[in-house]
C-alpha positions as CSV (number, residue, x, y, z in Angstrom):
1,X,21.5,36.4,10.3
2,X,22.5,37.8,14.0
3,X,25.3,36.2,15.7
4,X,26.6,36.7,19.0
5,X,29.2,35.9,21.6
6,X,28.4,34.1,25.0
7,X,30.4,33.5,27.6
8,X,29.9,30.5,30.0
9,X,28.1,31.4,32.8
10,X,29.1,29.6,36.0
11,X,28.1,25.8,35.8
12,X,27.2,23.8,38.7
13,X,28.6,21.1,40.0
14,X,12.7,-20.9,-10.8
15,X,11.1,-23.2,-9.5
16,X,8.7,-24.5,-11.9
17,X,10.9,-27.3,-14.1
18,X,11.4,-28.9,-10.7
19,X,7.7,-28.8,-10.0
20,X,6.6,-30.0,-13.1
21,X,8.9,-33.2,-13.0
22,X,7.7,-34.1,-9.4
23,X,3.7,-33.7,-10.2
24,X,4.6,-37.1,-12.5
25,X,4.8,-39.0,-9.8
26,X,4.0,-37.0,-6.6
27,X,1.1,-34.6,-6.8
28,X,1.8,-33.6,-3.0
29,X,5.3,-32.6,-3.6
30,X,4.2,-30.1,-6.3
31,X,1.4,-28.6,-4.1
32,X,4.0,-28.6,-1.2
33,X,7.0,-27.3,-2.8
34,X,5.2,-24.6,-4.9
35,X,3.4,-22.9,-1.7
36,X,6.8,-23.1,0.2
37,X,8.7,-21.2,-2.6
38,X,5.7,-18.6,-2.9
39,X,5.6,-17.8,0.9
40,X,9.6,-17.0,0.6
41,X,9.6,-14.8,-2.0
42,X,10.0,-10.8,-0.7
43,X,6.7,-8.9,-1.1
44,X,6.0,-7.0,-3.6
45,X,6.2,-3.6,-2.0
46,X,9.7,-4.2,-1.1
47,X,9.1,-3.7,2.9
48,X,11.5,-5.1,5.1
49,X,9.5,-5.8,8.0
50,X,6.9,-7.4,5.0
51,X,9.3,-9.8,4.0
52,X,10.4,-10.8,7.8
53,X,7.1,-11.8,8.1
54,X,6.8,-13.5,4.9
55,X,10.0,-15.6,5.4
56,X,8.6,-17.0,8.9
57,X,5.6,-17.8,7.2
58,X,8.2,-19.7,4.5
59,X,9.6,-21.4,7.2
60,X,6.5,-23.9,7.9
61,X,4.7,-26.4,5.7
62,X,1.5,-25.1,4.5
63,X,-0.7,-27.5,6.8
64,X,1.3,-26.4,10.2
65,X,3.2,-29.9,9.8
66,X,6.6,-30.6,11.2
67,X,9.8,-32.0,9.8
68,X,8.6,-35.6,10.9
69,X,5.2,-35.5,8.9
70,X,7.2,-34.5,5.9
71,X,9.5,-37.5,6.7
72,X,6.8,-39.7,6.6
73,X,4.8,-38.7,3.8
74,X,8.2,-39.5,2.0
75,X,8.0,-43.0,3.4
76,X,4.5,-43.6,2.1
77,X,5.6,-42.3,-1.3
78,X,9.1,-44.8,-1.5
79,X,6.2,-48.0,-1.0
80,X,3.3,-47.2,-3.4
81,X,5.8,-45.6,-5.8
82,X,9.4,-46.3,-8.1
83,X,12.6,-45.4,-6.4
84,X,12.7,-42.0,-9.0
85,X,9.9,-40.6,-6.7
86,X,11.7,-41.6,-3.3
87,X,14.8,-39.4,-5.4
88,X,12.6,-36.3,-6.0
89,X,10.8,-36.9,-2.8
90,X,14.4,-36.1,-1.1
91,X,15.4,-33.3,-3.6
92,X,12.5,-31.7,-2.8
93,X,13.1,-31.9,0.9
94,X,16.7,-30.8,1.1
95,X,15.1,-27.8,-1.5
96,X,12.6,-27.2,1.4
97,X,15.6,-27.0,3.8
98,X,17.9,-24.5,2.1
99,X,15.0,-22.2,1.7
100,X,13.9,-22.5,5.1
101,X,17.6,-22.0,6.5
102,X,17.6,-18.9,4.1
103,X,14.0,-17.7,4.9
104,X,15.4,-17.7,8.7
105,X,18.7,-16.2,7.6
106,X,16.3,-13.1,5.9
107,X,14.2,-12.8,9.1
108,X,17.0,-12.7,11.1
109,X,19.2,-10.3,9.1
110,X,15.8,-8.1,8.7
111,X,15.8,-7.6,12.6
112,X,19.1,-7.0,13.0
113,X,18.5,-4.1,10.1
114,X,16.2,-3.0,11.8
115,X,17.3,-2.5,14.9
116,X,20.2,-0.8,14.3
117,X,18.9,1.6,11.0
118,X,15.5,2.2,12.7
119,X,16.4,6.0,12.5
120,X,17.5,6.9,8.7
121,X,14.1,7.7,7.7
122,X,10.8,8.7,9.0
123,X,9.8,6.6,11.5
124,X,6.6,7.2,12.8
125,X,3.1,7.8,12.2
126,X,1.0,10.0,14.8
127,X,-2.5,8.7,15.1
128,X,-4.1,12.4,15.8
129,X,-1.1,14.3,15.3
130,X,1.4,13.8,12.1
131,X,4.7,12.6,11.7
132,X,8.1,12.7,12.8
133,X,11.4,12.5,10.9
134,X,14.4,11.1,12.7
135,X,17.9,10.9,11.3
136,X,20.7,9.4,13.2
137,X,20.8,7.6,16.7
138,X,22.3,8.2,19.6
139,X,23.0,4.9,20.2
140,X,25.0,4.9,17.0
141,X,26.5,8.3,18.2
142,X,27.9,6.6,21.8
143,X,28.7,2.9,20.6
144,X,29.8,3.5,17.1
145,X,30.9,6.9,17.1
146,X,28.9,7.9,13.9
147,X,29.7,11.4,14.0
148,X,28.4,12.2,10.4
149,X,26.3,13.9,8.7
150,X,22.9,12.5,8.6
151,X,20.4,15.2,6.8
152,X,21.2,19.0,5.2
153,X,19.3,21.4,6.7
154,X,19.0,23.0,3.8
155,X,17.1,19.7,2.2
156,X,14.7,20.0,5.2
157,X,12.9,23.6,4.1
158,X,12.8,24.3,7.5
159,X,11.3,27.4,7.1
160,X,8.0,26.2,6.2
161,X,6.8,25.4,10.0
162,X,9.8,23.0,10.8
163,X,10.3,22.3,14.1
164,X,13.3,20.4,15.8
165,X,16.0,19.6,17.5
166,X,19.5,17.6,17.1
167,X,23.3,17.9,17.2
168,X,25.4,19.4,14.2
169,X,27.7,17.1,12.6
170,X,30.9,16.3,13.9
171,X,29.3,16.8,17.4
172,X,30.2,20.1,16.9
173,X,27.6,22.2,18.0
174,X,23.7,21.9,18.9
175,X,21.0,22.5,16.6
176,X,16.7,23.8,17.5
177,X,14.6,24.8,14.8
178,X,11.7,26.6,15.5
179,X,9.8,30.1,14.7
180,X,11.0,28.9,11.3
181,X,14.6,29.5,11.7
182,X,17.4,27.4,12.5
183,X,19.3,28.6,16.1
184,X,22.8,27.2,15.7
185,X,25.4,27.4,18.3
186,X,29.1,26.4,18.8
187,X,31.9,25.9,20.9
188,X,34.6,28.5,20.6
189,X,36.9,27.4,23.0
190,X,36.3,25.4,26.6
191,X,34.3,27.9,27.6
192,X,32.6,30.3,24.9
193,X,29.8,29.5,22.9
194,X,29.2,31.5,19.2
195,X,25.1,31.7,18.6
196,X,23.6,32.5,15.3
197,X,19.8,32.3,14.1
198,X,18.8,32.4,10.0
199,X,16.4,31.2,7.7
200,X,18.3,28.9,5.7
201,X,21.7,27.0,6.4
202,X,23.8,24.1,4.8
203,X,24.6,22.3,8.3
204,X,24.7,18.8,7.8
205,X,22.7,17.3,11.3
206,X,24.4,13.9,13.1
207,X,21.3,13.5,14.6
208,X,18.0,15.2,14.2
209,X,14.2,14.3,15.2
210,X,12.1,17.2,12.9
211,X,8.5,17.7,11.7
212,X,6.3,20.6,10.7
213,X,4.1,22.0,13.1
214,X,1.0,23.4,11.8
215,X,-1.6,23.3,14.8
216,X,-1.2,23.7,18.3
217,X,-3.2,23.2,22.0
218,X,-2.2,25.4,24.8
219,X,-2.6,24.5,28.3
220,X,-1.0,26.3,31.2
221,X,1.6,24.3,34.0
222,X,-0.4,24.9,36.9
223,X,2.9,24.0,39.3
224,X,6.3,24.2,39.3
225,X,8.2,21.4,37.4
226,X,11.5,20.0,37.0
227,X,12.9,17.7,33.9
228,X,11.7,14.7,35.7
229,X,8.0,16.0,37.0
230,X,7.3,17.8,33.3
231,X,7.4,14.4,31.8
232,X,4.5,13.3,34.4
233,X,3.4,16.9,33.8
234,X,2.9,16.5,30.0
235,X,1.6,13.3,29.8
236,X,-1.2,14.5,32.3
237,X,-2.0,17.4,30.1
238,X,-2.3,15.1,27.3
239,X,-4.9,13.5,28.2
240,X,-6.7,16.0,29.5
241,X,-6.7,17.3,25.7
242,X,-7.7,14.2,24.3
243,X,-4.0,13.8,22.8
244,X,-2.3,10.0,22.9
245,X,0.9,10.5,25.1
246,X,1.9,6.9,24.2
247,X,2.7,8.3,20.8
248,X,6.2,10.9,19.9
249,X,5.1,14.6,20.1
250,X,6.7,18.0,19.7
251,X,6.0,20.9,22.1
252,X,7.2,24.4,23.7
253,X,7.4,25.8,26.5
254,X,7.3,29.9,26.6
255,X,8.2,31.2,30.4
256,X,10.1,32.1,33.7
257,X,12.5,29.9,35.0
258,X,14.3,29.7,38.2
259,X,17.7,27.9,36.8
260,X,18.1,25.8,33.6
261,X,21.8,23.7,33.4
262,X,22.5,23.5,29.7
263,X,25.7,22.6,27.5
264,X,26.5,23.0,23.8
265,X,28.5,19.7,22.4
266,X,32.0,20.0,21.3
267,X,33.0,16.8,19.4
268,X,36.4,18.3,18.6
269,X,37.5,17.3,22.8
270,X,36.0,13.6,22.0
271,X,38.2,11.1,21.2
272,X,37.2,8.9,18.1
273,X,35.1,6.4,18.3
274,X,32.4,4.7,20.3
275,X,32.4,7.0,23.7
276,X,29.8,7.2,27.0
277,X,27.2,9.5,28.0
278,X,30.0,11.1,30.9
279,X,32.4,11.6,28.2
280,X,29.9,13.4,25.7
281,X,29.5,16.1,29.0
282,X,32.6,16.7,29.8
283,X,33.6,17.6,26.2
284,X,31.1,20.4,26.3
285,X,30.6,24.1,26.8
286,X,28.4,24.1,30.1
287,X,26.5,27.0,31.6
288,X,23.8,28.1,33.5
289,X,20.5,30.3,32.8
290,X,18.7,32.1,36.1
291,X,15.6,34.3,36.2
292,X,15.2,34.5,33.2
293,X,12.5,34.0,30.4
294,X,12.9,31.4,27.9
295,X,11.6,29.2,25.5
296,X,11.8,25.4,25.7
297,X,11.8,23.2,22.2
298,X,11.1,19.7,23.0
299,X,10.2,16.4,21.9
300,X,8.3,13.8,23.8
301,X,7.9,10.1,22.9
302,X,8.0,6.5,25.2
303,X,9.1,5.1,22.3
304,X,12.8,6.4,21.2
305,X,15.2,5.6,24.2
306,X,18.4,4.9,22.8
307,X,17.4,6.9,19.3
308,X,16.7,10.7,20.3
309,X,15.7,10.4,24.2
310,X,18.7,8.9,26.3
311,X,17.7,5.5,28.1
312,X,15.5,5.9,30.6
313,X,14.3,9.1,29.6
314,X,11.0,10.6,27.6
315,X,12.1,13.9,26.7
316,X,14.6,15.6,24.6
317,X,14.6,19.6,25.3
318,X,16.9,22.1,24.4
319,X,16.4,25.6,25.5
320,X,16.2,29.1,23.2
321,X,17.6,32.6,24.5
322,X,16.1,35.0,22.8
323,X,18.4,37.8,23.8
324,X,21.3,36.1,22.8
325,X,19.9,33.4,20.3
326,X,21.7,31.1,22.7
327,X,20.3,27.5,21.4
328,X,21.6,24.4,23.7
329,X,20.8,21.0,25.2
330,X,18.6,21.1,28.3
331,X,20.4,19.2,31.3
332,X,18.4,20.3,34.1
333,X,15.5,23.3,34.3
334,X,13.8,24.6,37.5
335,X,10.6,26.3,35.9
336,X,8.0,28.1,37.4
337,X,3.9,27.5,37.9
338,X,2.2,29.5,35.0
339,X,4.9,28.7,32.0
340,X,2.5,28.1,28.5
341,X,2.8,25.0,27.4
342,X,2.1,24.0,23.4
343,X,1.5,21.2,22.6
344,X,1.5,19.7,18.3
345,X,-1.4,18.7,17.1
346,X,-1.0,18.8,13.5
347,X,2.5,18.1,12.3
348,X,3.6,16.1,9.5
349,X,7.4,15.5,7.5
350,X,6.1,16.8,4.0
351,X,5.8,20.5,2.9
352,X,2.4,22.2,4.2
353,X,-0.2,23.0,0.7
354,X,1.3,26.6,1.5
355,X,4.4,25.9,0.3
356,X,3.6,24.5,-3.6
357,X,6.0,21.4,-2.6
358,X,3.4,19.2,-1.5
359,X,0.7,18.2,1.0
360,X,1.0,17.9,4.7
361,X,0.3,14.9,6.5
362,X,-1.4,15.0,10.0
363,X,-5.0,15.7,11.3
């Protein structure tokens, strides 16, 4: 474990008793109320986006009728038949009702679910690439102030090809794993940063997007770039490979730069709860990085604005000093024409076969 000191560097500026009574007297009923209950009961697999769909499904009669054709299909049934069958015939309509309201309820409190816990676990599967593990949001971060620990490192086996990057818990720091070892640094004072770099560590993350990276296509940045134009930049060199850019990927970026803007989070200068983007700035440790050569850790995806990308942006990149083992959060970069880019091709959440712990996912 190497640790060192850095000064800031000037910053810029039941169902079924029921049924049976009503097929007596109304064999519709029982074919009606039976399908109703099946569609509303949660699937089997316990999904929630399953049962969403399930309880819409609930929500309509089997034949795509209305509420009026069930109206009058009672009316037929109160003249052809006793006054017991118009009874059942309007139990088993305010039965249909309440689990209708509730199959909406569980639709709607299914959406709601997920779009504010669409980050605890891994969220997406990469069609020629792997998987991604995300844990925490930003959005939760900003608006609720959810400063907590979301993952251990130490849980994640990093060492075995992991690759990411997120924000320590508390807000207390920034955190890049890569070259399989976790570059941690923190604020010591307003402005002073502490670095260290090791193989293993018990930081708890507050937000973290991480995979394993096991297979990589080069390319070379044939121009100069900024953040903005190496978004346009990667996505073009994407396709070139063959590589879906509509889908979340990892890359690095090994070369010269002409200036990179970074800062390194200090949650202790935030005040609790929910807070903006400005605020989350100024309670940082800013500095700036010239002529020198560095390596960028980054994640791209059109896909997670709001959960590790901030809105209106692609990319997430912090920056690695190898010198220093300075590890911090990419604000702004001025890089130059022949920087290598790498690009993941085979990453995946579960230990590689390597390891003993598992199989890795990802083509």
């Amino acid at each position: 474990m190497l640790q060192a000191d850095h000064p800031r560097s000037a910053a810029p500026a039941d169902h079924k008793s029921r049924a049976a009574r009503f097929s007596v007297r109304a064999p519709w009923i029982t074919a009606l109320g039976l399908i109703v209950i099946g569609c509303g009961r949660p699937s089997s697999n316990g999904s929630g986006s399953s049962q969403a769909e399930l309880s819409k499904v609930g929500s309509q009669a089997p034949d795509g009728s209305d509420a009026s054709e069930h109206s009058d299909a009672s009316e037929s049934s109160d003249a052809s038949e006793s006054s017991d069958a118009s009874e059942s015939s309007d139990a088993s309509e305010n039965s249909d009702a309440t689990e209708n309201s509730d199959a909406t309820e569980n639709s709607d409190a299914t959406e709601n679910s997920d779009a504010t816990e669409n980050s605890d676990l891994p969220s997406t599967d990469d069609a020629d690439g792997g998987d991604i593990a995300i844990y925490g949001a930003l959005m939760a971060i900003m608006h609720q102030g959810d400063l907590g620990s979301k993952v251990s490192l130490d849980d994640l086996a990093f060492a075995d090809h992991g690759f990411g990057i997120g924000a320590v818990e508390g807000l207390r720091g920034e955190i890049t794993i890569a070259e399989n070892l976790a570059w941690l640094s923190y604020p010591d004072g307003p402005e002073k940063v502490t670095s260290k770099s090791a193989d293993e560590s018990e930081e708890g993350a507050a937000l973290l997007v991480f995979t394993r990276v096991t297979g990589w296509m080069d390319a070379e940045l044939k121009q100069d770039v900024d953040l903005d134009t190496l978004d346009v930049s990667l996505e073009a060199v994407m396709m070139e490979l063959g590589l879906d850019p509509s889908i979340p990927r990892p890359f690095t970026i090994e070369g010269k730069l002409e200036r990179i803007d970074w800062h390194v989070i200090d949650g202790s200068r935030l005040p609790e709860g929910p807070s903006s983007h400005e605020a989350h700035q100024e309670a940082s440790v800013k500095g700036t990085l010239a002529d020198e050569t560095v390596r960028l850790v980054g994640f791209r995806s059109t896909q997670h604005q709001g959960v590790f990308t901030h809105m209106g942006k692609n990319l997430h990149v912090h920056v690695i000093h190898p010198g220093s083992k300075l590890s911090a959060h990419v604000d702004a970069l001025s890089l130059r024409a022949g920087a290598v880019l790498r690009l993941g091709s085979a990453f995946g959440v579960q230990p590689t076969p390597s390891s003993g712990s598992g199989s890795g996912s990802g083509g």
